[in-house]
C-alpha positions as CSV (number, residue, x, y, z in Angstrom):
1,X,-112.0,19.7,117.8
2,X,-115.4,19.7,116.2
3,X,-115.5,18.0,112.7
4,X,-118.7,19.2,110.4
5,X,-119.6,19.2,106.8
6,X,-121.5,21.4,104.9
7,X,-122.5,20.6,101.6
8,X,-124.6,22.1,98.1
9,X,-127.4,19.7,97.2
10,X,-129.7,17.3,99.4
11,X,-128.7,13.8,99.5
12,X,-132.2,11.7,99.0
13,X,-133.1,9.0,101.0
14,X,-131.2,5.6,99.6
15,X,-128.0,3.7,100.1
16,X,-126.1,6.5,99.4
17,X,-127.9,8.4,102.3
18,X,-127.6,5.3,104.2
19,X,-124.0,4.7,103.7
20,X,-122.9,7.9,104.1
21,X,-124.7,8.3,108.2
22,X,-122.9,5.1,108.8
23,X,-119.8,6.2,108.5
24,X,-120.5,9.3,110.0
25,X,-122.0,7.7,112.8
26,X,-119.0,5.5,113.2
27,X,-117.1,9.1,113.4
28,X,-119.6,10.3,116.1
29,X,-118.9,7.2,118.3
30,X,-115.1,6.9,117.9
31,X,-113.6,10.2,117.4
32,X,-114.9,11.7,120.9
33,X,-112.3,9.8,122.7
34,X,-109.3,11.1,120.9
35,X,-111.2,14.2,120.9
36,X,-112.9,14.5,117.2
37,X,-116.3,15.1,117.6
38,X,-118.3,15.3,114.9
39,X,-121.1,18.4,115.0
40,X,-123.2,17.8,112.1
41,X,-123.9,17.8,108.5
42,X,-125.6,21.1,106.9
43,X,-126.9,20.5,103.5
44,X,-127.6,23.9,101.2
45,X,-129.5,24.1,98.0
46,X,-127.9,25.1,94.4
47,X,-127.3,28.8,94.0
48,X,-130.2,30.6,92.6
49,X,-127.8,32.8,90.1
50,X,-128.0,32.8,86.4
51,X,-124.3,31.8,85.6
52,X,-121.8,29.7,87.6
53,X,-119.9,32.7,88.8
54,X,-123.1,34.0,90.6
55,X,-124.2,30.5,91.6
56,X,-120.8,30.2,93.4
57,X,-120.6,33.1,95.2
58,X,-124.7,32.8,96.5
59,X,-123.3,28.9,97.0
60,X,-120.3,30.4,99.0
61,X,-122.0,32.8,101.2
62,X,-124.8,29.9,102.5
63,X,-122.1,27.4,103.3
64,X,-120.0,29.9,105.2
65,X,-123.0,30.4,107.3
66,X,-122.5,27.3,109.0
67,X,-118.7,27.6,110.2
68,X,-118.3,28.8,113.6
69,X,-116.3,32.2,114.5
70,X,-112.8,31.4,114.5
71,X,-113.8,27.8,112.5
72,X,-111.4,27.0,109.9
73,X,-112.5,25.4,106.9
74,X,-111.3,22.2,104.6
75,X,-112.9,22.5,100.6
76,X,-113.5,19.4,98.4
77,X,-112.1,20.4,95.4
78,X,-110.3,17.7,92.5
79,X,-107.7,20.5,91.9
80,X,-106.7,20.4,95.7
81,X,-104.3,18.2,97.6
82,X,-104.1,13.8,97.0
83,X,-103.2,12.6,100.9
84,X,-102.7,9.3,101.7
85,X,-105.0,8.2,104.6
86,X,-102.3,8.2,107.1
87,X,-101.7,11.7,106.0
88,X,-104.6,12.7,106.5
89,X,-105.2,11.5,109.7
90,X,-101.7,13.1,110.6
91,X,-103.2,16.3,109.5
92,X,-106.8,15.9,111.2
93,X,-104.3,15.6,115.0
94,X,-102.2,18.3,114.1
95,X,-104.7,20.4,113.4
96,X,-106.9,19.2,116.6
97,X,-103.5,19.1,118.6
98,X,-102.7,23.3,117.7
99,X,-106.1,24.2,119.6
100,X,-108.2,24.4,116.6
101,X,-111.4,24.4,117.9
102,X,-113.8,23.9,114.6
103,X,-113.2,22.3,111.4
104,X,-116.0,22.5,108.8
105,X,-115.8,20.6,105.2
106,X,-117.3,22.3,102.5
107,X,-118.5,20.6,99.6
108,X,-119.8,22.4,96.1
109,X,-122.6,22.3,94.0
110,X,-122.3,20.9,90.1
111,X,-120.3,24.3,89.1
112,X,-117.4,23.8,92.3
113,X,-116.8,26.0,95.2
114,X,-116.1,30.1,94.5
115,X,-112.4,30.7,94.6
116,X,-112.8,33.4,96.7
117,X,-112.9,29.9,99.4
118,X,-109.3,28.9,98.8
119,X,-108.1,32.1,100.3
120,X,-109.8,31.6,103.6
121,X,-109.0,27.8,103.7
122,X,-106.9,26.0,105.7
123,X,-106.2,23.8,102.7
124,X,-108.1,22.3,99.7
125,X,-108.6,18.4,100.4
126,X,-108.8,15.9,96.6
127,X,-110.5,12.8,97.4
128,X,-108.2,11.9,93.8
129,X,-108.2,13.7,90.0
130,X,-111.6,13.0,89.0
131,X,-114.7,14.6,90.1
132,X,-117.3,13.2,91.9
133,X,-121.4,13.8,93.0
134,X,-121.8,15.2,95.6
135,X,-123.4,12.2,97.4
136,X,-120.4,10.1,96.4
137,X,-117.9,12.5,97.7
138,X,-120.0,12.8,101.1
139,X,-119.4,9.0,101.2
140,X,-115.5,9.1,100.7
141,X,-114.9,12.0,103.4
142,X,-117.5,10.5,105.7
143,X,-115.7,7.2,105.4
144,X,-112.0,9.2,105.2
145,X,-112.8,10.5,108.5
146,X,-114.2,7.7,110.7
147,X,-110.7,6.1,109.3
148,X,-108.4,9.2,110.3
149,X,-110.1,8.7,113.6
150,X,-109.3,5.1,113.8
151,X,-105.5,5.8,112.7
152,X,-105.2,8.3,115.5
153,X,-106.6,5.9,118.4
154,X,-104.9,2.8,116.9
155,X,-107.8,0.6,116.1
156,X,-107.1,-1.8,113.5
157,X,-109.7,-0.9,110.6
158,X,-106.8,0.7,109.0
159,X,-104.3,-1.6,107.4
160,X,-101.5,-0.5,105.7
């Protein structure tokens, strides 16, 4: 199954950039084997629409260019679903292990994701209650994946 993410707003160069392609390099490398690969990132700029409702729907449209026909889709959202890691991971096979073919992430912009979304979603994933930039959530699912991946082939980064 390919893994992607697609995200509003550009993440600068830094160590948030830098942190973020680590883990996501990690996920490149160790998810083939257990077939996760990871197919990219696509980054999309802030809606051009004059309230959030507008924003959101031009926000929508641009990030569901990037999911492949017959691609399912996971949104970031706080007001989603709290896994525990092992969850996850259980989730991320199941989901590889039905035939799924493509799996794309999406991430919102400063006014969230349209909720048009959550009725083509496979589920809505909370990285936890609060909200977080986007660069910082790109960071947690980055490193959230790499450690799915691990949990799946039995390496011991993950300890419980």
């Amino acid at each position: 199954m390919r893994l992607s993410i697609a995200a509003v707003g550009r993440m600068k160069a830094g160590p948030e950039r830098e942190l973020a392609a680590r883990y996501l390099d990690r996920l490149r490398q160790a998810g083939r084997p257990i077939g996760l690969d990871y197919a990219g990132l696509a980054e999309e700029a802030e809606g051009r629409g004059t309230g959030a409702p507008e924003r959101k729907r031009d926000e929508a449209a641009r990030l569901l260019s990037h999911v492949p026909d017959r691609g399912a889709i996971v949104l970031l959202d706080e007001g989603g679903k709290v896994f525990a890691s092992q969850g996850f991971a259980e989730r991320l096979g199941s989901l590889r292990d039905e035939g799924l073919r493509d799996l794309v992430f999406l991430i919102g912009g400063p006014d969230g994701l349209d909720p048009d979304l959550k009725t083509q979603s496979r589920f809505t994933l909370a990285l936890g209650a609060m909200t977080w930039p986007h660069q910082i959530a790109r960071i947690l699912l980055a490193e959230q994946l790499y450690r799915a991946v691990t949990i799946l082939s039995g390496h011991p980064y993950h300890r419980e």
